[in-house]
ZAROFI-719423 format. One line per field, with one value per residue: x, y, z of N, C-alpha, C in turn; residue in three letters. Coordinates in pm, 1 decimal, always signed. Example, Ala and Ser with C-alpha at 12.3 -4.5 7.8 and 13.67 -1.06 7.14 Angstrom:
# ZAROFI-719423
npx = c(+1319.0; +1285.0);
npy = c(-569.0; -225.0);
npz = c(+780.0; +708.0);
capx = c(+1230.0; +1367.0);
capy = c(-450.0; -106.0);
capz = c(+780.0; +714.0);
cpx = c(+1320.0; +1290.0);
cpy = c(-330.0; +3.0);
cpz = c(+780.0; +787.0);
res = c(ala; ser);
***
This chain:
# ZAROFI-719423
npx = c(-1811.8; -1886.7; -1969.3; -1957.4; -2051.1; -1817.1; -1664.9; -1470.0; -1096.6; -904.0; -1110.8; -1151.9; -954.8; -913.7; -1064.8; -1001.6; -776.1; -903.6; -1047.5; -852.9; -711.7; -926.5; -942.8; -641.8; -700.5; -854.5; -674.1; -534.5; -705.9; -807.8; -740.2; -608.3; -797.8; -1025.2; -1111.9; -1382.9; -1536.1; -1800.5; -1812.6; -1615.5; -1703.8; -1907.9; -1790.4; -1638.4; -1837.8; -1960.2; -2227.9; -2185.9; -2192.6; -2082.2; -1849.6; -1762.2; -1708.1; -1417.5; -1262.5; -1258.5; -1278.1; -1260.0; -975.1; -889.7; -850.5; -646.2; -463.8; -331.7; -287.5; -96.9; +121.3; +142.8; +214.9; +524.4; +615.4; +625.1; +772.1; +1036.4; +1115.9; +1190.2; +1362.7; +1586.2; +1704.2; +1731.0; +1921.3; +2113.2; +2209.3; +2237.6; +2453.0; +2789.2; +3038.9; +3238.4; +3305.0; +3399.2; +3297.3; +3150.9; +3065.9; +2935.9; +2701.2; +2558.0; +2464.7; +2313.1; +2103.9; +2035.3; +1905.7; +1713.0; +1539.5; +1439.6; +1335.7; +1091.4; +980.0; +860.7; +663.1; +411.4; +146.0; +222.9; +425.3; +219.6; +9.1; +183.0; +247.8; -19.0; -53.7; -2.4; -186.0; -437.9; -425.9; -402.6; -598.6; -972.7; -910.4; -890.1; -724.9; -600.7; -588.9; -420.3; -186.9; -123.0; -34.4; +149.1; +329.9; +446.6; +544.8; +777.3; +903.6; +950.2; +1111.9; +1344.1; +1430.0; +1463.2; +1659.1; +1870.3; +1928.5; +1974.0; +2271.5; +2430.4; +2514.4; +2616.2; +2776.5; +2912.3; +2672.2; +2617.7; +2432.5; +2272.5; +2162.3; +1865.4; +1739.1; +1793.3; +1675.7; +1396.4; +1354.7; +1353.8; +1104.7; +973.3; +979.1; +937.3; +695.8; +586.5; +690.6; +553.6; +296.0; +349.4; +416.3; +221.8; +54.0; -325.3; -596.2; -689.5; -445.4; -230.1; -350.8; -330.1; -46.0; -30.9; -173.3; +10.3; +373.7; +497.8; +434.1; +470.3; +736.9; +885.2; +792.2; +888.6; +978.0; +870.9; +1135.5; +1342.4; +1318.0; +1321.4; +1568.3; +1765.0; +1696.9; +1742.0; +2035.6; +2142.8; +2099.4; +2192.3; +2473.8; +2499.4; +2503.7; +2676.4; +3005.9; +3304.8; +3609.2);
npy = c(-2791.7; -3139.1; -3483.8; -3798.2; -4089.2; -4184.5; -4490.3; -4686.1; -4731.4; -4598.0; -4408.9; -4280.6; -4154.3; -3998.7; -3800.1; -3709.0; -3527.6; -3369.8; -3210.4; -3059.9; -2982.9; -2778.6; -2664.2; -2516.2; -2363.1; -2196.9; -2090.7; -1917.7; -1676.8; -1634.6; -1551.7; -1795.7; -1812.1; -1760.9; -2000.9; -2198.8; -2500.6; -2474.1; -2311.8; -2450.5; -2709.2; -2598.1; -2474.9; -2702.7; -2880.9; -3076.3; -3171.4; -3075.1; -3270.0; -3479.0; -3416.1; -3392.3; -3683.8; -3774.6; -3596.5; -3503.6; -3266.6; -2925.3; -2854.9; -3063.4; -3115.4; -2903.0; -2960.4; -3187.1; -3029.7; -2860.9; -3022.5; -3116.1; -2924.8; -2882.1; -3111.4; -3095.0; -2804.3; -2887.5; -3092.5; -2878.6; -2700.6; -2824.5; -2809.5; -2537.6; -2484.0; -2637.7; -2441.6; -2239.0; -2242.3; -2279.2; -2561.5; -2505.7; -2291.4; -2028.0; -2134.7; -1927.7; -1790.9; -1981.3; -2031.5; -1762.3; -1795.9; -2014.2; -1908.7; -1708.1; -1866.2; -1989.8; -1769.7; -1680.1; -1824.0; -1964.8; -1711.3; -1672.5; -1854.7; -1800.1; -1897.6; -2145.7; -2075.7; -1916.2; -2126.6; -2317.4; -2130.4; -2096.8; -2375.6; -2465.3; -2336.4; -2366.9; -2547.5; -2741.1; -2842.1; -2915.4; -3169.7; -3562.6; -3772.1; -3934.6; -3839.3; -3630.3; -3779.9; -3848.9; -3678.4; -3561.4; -3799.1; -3745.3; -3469.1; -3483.6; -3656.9; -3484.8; -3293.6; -3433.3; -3489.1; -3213.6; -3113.9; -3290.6; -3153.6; -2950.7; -2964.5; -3065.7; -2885.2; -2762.5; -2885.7; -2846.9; -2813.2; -3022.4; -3193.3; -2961.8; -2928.3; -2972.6; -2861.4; -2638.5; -2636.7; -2682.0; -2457.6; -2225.7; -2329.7; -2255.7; -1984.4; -1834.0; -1871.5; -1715.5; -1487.3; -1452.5; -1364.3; -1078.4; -951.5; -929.3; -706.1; -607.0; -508.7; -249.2; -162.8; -128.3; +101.6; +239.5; +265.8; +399.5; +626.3; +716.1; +709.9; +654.6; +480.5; +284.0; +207.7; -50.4; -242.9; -541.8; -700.2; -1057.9; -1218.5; -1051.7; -970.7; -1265.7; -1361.4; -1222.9; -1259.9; -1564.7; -1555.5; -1447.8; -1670.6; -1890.9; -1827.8; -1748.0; -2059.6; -2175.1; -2394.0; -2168.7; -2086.2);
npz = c(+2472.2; +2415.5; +2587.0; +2560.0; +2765.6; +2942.6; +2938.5; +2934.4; +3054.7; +2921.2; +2841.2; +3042.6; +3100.0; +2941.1; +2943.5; +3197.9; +3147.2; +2958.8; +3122.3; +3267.0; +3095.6; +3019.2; +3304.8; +3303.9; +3091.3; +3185.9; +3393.6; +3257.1; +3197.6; +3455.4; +3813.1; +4066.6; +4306.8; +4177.3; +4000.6; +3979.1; +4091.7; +3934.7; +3765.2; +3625.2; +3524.1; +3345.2; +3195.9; +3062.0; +3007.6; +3139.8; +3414.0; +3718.8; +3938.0; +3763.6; +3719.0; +3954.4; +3967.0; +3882.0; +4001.1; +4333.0; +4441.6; +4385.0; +4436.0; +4403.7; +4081.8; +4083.4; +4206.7; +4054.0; +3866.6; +3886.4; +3948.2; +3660.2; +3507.2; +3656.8; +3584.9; +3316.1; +3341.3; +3490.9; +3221.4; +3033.2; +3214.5; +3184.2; +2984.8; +2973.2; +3143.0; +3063.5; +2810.8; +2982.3; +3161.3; +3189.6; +3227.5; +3333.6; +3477.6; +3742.9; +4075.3; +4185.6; +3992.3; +3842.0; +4017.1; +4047.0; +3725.4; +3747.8; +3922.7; +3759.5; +3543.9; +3676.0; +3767.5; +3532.1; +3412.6; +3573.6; +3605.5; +3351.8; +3382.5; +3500.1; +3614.8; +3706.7; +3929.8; +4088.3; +4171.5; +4325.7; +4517.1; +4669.7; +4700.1; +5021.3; +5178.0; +5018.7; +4818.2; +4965.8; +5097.2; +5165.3; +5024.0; +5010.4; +5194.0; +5082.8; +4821.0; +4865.7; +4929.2; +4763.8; +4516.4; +4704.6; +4693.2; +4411.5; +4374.9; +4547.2; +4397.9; +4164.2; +4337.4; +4389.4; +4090.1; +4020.6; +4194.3; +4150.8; +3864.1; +3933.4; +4095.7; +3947.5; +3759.6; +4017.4; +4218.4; +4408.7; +4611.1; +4724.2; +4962.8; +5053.9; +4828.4; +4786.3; +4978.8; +4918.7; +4617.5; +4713.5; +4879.0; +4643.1; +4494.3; +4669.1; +4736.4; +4460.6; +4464.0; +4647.6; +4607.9; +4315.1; +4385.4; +4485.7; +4274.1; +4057.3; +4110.5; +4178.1; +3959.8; +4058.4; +4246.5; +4094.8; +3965.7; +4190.5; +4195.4; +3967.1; +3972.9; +4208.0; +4177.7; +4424.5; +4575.1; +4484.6; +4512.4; +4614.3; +4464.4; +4293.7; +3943.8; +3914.8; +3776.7; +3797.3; +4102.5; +4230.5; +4103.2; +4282.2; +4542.2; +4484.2; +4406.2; +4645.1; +4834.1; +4732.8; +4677.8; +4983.5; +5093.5; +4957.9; +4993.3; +5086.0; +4972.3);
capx = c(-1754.3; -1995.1; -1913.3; -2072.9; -2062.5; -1690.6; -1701.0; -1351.8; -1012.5; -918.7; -1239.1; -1189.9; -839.2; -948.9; -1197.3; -943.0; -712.2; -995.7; -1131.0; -732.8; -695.0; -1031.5; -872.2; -530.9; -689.2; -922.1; -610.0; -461.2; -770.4; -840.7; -610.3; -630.4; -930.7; -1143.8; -1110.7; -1500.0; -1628.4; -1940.2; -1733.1; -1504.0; -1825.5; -1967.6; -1695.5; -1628.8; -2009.2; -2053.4; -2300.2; -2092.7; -2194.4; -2043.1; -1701.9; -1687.3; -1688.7; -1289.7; -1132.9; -1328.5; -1283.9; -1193.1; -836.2; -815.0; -821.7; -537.9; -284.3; -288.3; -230.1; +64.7; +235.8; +163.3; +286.5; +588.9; +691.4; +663.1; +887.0; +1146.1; +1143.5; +1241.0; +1489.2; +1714.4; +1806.3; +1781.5; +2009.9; +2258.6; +2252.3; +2256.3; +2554.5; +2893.4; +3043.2; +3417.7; +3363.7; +3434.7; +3214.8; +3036.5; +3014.5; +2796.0; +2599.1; +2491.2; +2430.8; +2208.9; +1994.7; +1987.6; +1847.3; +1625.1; +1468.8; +1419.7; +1208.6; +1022.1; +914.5; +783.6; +540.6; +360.9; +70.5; +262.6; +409.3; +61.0; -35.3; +269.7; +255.9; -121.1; -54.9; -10.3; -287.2; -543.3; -489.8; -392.5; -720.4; -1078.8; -854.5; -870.5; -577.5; -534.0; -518.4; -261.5; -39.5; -57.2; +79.7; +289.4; +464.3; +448.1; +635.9; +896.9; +997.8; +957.8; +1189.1; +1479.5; +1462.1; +1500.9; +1756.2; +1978.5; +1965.9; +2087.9; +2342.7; +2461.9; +2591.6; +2658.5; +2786.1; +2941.7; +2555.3; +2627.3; +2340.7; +2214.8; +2045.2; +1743.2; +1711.3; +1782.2; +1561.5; +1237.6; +1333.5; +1352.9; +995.2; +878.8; +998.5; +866.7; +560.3; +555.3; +688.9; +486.1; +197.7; +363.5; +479.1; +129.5; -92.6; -425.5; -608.8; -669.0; -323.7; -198.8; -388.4; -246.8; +96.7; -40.1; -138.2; +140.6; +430.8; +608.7; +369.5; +531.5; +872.6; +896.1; +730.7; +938.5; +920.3; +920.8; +1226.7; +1447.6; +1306.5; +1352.9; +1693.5; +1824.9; +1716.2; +1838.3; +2127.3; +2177.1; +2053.3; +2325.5; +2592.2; +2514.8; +2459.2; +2785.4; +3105.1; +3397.2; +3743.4);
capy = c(-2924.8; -3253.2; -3563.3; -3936.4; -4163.9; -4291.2; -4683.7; -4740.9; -4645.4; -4479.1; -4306.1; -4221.0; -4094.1; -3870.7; -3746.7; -3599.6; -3487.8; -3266.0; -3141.8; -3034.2; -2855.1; -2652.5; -2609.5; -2477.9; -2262.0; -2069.9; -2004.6; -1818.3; -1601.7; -1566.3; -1578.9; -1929.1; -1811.7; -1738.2; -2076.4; -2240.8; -2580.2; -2467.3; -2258.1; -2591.5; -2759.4; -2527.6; -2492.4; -2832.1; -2928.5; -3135.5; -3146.4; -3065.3; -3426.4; -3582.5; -3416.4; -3458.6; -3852.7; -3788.2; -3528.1; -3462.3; -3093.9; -2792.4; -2837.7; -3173.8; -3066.3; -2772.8; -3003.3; -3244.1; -2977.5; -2818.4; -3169.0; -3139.5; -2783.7; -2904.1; -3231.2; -2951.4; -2682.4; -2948.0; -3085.5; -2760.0; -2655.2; -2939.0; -2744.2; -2379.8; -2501.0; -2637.4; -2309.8; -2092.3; -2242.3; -2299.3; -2615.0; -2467.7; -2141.4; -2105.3; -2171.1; -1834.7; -1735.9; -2091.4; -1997.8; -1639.6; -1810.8; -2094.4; -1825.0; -1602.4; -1952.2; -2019.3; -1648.7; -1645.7; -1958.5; -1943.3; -1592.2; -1711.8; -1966.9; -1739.6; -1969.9; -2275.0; -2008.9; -1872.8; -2234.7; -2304.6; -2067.6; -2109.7; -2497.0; -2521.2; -2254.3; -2333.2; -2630.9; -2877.0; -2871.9; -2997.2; -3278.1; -3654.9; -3811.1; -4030.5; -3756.8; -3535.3; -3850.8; -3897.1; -3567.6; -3520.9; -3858.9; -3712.1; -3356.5; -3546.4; -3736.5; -3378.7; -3227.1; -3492.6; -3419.7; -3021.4; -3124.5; -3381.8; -3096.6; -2789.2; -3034.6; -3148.4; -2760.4; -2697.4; -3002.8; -2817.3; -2754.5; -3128.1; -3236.2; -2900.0; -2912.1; -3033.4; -2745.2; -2503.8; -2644.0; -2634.9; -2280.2; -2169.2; -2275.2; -2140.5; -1784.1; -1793.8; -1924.8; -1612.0; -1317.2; -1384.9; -1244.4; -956.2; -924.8; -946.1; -683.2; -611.1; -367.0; -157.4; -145.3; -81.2; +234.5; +364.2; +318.3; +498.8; +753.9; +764.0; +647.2; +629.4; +405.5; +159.1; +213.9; -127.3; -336.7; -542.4; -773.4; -1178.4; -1217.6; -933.4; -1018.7; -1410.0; -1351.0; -1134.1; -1408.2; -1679.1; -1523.4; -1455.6; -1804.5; -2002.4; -1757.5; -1814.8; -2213.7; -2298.2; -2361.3; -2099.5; -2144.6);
capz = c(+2476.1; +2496.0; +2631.4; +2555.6; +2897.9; +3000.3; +2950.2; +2943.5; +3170.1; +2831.5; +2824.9; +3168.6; +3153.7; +2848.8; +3031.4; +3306.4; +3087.4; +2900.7; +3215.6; +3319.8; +2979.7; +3029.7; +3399.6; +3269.8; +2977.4; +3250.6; +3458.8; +3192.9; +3203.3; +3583.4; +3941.8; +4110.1; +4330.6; +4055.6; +3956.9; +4060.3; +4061.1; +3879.3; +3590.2; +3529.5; +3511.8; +3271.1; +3057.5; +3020.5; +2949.3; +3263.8; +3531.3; +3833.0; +3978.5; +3709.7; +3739.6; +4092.0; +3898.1; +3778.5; +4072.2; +4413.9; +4447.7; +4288.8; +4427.6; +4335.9; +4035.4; +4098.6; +4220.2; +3939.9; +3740.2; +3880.8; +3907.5; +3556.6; +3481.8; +3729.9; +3484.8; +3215.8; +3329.6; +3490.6; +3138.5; +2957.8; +3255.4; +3163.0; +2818.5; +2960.8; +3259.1; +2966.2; +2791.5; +3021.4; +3258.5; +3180.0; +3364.8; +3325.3; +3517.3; +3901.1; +4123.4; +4184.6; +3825.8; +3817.3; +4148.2; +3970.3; +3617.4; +3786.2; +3991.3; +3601.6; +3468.0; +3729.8; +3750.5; +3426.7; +3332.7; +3644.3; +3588.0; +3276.5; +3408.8; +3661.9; +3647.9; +3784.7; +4007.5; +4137.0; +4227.5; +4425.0; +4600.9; +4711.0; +4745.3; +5155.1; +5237.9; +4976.7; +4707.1; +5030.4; +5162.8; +5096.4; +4935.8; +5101.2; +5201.1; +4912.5; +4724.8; +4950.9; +4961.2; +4613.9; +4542.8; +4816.9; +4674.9; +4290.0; +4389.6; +4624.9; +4269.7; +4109.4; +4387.4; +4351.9; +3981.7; +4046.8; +4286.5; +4058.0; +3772.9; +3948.1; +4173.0; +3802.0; +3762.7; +4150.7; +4306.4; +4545.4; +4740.1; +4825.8; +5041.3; +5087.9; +4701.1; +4795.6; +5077.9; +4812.6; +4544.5; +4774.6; +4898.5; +4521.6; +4437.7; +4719.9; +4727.7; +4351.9; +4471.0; +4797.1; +4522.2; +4230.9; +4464.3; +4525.2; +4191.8; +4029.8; +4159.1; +4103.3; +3948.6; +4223.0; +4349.1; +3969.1; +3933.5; +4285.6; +4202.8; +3871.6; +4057.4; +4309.4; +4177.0; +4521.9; +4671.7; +4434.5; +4533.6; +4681.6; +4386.4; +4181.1; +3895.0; +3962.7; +3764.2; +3930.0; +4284.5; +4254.2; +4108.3; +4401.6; +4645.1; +4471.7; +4437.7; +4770.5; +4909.4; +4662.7; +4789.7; +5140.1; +5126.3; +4905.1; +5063.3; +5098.4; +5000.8);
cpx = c(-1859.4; -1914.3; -2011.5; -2056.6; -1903.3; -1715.5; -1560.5; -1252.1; -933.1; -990.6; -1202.8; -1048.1; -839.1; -1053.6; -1133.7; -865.9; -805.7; -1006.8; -955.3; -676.1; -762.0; -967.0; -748.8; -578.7; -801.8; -782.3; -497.7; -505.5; -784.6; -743.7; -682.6; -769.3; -1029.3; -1178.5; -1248.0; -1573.9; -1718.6; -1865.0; -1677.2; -1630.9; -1876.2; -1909.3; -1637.8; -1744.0; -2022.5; -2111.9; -2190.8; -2066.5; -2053.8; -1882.3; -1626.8; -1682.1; -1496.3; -1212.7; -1303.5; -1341.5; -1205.4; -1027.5; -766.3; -761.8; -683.7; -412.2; -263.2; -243.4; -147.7; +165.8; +257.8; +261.1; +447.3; +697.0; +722.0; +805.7; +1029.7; +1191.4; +1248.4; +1339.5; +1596.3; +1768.6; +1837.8; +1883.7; +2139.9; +2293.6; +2294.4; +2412.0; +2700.0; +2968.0; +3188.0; +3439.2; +3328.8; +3297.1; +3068.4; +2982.8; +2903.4; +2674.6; +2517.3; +2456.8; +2300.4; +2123.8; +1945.2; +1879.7; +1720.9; +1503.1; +1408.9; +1309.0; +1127.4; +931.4; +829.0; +649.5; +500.5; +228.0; +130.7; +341.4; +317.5; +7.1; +104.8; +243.0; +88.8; -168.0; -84.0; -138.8; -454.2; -509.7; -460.2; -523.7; -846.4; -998.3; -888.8; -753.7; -536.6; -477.8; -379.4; -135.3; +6.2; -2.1; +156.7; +424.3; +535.7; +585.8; +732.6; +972.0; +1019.2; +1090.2; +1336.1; +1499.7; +1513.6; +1632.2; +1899.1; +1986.4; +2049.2; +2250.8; +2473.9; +2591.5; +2656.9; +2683.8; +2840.0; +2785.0; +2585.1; +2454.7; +2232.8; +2123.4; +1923.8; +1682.7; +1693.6; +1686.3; +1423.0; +1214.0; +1314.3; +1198.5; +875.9; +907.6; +929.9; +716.8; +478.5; +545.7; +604.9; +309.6; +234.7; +404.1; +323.1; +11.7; -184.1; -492.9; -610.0; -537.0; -232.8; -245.2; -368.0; -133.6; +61.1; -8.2; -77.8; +245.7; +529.5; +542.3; +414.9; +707.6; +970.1; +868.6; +818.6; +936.9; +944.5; +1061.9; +1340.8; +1439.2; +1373.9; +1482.8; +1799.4; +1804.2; +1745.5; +1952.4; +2220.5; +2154.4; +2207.5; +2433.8; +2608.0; +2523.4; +2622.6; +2904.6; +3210.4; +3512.7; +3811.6);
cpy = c(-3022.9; -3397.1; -3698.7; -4017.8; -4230.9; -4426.9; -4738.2; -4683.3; -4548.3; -4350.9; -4225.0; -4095.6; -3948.1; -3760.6; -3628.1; -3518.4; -3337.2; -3119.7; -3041.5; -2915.8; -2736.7; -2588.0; -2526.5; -2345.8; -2115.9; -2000.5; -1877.4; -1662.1; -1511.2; -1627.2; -1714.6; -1895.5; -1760.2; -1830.4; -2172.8; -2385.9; -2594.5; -2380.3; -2355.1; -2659.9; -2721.0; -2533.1; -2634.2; -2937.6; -3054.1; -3133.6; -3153.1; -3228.5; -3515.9; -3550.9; -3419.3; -3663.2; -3867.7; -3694.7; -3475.1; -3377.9; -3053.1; -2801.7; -2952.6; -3172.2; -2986.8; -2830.9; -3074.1; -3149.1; -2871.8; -2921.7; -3168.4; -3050.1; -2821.2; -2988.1; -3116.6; -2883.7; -2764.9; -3022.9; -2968.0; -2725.7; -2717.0; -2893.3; -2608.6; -2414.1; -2460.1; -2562.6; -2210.2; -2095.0; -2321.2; -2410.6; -2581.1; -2332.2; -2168.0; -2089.0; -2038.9; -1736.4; -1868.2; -2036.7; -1857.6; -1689.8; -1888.6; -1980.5; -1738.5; -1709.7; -1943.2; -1908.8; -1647.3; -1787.4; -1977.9; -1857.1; -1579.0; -1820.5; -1932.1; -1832.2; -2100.1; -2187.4; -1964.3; -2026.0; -2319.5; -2221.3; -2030.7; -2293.7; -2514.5; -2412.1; -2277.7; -2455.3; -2764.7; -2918.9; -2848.4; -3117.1; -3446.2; -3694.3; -3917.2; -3929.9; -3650.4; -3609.0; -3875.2; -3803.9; -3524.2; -3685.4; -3801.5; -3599.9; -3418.1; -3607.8; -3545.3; -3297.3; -3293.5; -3483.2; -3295.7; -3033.3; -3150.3; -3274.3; -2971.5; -2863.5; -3024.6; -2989.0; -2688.6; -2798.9; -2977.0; -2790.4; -2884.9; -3152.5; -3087.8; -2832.1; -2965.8; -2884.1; -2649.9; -2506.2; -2607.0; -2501.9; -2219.1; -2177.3; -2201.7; -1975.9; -1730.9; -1808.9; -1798.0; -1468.6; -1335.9; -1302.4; -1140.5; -894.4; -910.1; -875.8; -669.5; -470.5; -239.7; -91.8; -66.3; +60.3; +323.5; +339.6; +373.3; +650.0; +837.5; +694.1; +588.5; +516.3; +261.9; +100.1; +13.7; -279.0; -366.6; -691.4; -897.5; -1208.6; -1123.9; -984.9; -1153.3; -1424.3; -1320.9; -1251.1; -1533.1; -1676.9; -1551.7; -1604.1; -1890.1; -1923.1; -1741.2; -1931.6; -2273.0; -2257.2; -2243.3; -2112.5; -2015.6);
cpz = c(+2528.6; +2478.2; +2621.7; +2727.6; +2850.3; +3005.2; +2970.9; +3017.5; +3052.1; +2855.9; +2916.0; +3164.8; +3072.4; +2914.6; +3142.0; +3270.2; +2996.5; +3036.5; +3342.8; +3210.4; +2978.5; +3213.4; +3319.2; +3175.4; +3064.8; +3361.6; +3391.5; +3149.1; +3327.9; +3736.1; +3976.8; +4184.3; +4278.9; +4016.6; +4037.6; +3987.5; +3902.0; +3729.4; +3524.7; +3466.5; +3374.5; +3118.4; +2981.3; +2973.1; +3012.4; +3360.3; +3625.9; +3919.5; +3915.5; +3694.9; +3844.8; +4040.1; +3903.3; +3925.3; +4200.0; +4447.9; +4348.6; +4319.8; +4434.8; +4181.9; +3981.2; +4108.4; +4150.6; +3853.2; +3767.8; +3902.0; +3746.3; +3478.4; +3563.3; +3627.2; +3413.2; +3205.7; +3390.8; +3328.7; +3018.5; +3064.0; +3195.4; +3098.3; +2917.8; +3041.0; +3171.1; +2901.2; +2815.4; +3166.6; +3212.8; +3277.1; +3392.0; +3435.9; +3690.7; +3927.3; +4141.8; +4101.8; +3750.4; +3883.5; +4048.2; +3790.9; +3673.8; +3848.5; +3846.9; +3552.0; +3533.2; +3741.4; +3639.6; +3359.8; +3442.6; +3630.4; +3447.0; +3282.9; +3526.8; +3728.6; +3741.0; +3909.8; +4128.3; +4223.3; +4309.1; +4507.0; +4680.3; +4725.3; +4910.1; +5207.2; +5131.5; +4953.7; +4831.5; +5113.7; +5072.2; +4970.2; +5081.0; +5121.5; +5152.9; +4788.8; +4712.1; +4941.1; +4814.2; +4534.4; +4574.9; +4728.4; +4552.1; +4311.1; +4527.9; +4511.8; +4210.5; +4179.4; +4341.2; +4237.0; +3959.8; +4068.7; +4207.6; +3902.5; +3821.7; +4041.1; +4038.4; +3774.1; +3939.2; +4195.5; +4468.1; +4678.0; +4827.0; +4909.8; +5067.5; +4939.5; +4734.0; +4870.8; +4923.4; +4689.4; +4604.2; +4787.7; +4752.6; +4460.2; +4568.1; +4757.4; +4594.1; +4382.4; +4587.4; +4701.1; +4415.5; +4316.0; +4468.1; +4365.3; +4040.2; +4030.1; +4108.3; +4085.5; +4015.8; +4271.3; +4218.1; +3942.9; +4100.4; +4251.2; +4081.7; +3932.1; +4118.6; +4287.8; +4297.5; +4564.9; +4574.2; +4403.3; +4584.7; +4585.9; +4241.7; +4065.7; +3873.6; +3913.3; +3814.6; +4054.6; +4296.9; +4215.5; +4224.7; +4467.8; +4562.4; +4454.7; +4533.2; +4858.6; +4831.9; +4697.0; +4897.8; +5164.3; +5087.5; +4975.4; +5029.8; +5061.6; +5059.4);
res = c(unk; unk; unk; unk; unk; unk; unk; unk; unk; unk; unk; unk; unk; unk; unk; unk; unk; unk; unk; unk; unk; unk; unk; unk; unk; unk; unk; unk; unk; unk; unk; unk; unk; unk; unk; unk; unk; unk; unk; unk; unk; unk; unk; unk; unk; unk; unk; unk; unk; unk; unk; unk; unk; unk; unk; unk; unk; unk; unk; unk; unk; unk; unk; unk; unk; unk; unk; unk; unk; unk; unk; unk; unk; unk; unk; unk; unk; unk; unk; unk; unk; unk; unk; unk; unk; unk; unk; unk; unk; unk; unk; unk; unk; unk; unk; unk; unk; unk; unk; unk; unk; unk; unk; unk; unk; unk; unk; unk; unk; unk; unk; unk; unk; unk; unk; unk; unk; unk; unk; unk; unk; unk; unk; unk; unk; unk; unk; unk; unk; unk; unk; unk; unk; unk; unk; unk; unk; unk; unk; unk; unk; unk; unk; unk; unk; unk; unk; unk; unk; unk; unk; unk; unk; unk; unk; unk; unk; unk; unk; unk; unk; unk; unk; unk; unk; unk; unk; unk; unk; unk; unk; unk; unk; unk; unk; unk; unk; unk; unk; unk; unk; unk; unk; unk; unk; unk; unk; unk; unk; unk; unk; unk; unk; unk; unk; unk; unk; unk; unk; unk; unk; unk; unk; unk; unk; unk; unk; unk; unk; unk; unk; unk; unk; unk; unk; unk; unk; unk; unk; unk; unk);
***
């Protein structure tokens, strides 16, 4: 990929947008800390200088583009939600459809997964705090969206949808680690299948606790 000189806020915006695609298409190759400066660089056919020009680190970078992956998959929930939940049936035949929905299209986007869940220990630092706030305001609109769609099928969470949305991407964001291993760990539970007695797969796991979280949170009659 070659690039003429940015002259315009077009130019410019194309420019980040490129360099977010060649991000996105290496994480489908390698785990988030594989992801290096000098490879984006490479692969994108700019001097490293010049793409610190468009995003100031490597995990400036990262978090634009799970805000992006974020719009995304709140986009597409909106339908699976409406497919997959009935608004006629009681309340805890919703609660266990919404946790089926949510397991299930989550566990499909392990990448936006993977970077959640390495957001507060990795992608929030070496960032400035223009860039932290400008994220942090982005996924606060992203959350009240989450929020106002599963609410839409659960009204009963009441005030406590918001709680329950955050907890939901971050338990996906804690199990797809565990749910993921790596080679290494793959060829001992080859070896030993017991030693993988314990290992199970993001959709199953994230189901069970969301499950259990929306059947503890909603009221009782």
């Amino acid at each position: 990929m070659t690039f003429q000189r940015a002259r315009t806020e077009e130019q410019r915006e194309l420019r980040r947008q490129a360099i977010l695609d060649v991000a996105s298409a290496m994480l489908d190759e390698m785990p988030v800390a594989a992801v290096t400066l000098n490879e984006l660089s490479r692969r994108v056919g700019l001097a490293k200088p010049n793409v610190l020009r468009y995003f100031e680190s490597r995990e400036a970078v990262l978090l634009e583009l799970l805000d992006r992956f974020l719009q995304e998959w709140l986009t597409a929930l909106a339908g699976e939600l409406a497919a997959g939940v009935g608004t006629d049936q009681p309340m805890a035949g919703r609660a266990e459809a919404v946790a089926e929905v949510l397991s299930r299209s989550l566990s499909g986007r392990m990448v936006m997964c993977d970077l959640f869940g390495a957001q507060g220990s990795v992608l929030e630092h070496n960032v400035s705090v223009e860039v932290v706030t400008r994220y942090k305001r982005a996924s606060l609109e992203r959350l009240a969206t989450m929020t106002a769609l599963i609410q839409k099928y659960l009204p009963e969470l009441g005030e406590k949808g918001t709680l329950f949305s955050l907890q939901t991407m971050v338990m996906a964001g804690a199990l797809s680690a565990y749910s993921t291993p790596p080679p290494s760990l793959q060829a001992a539970y080859l070896a030993e299948p017991d030693l993988a007695r314990f290992h199970s797969e993001l959709r199953d796991s994230l189901k069970q606790a969301l499950t259990a979280t929306l059947l503890g949170v909603l009221p009782r009659h």
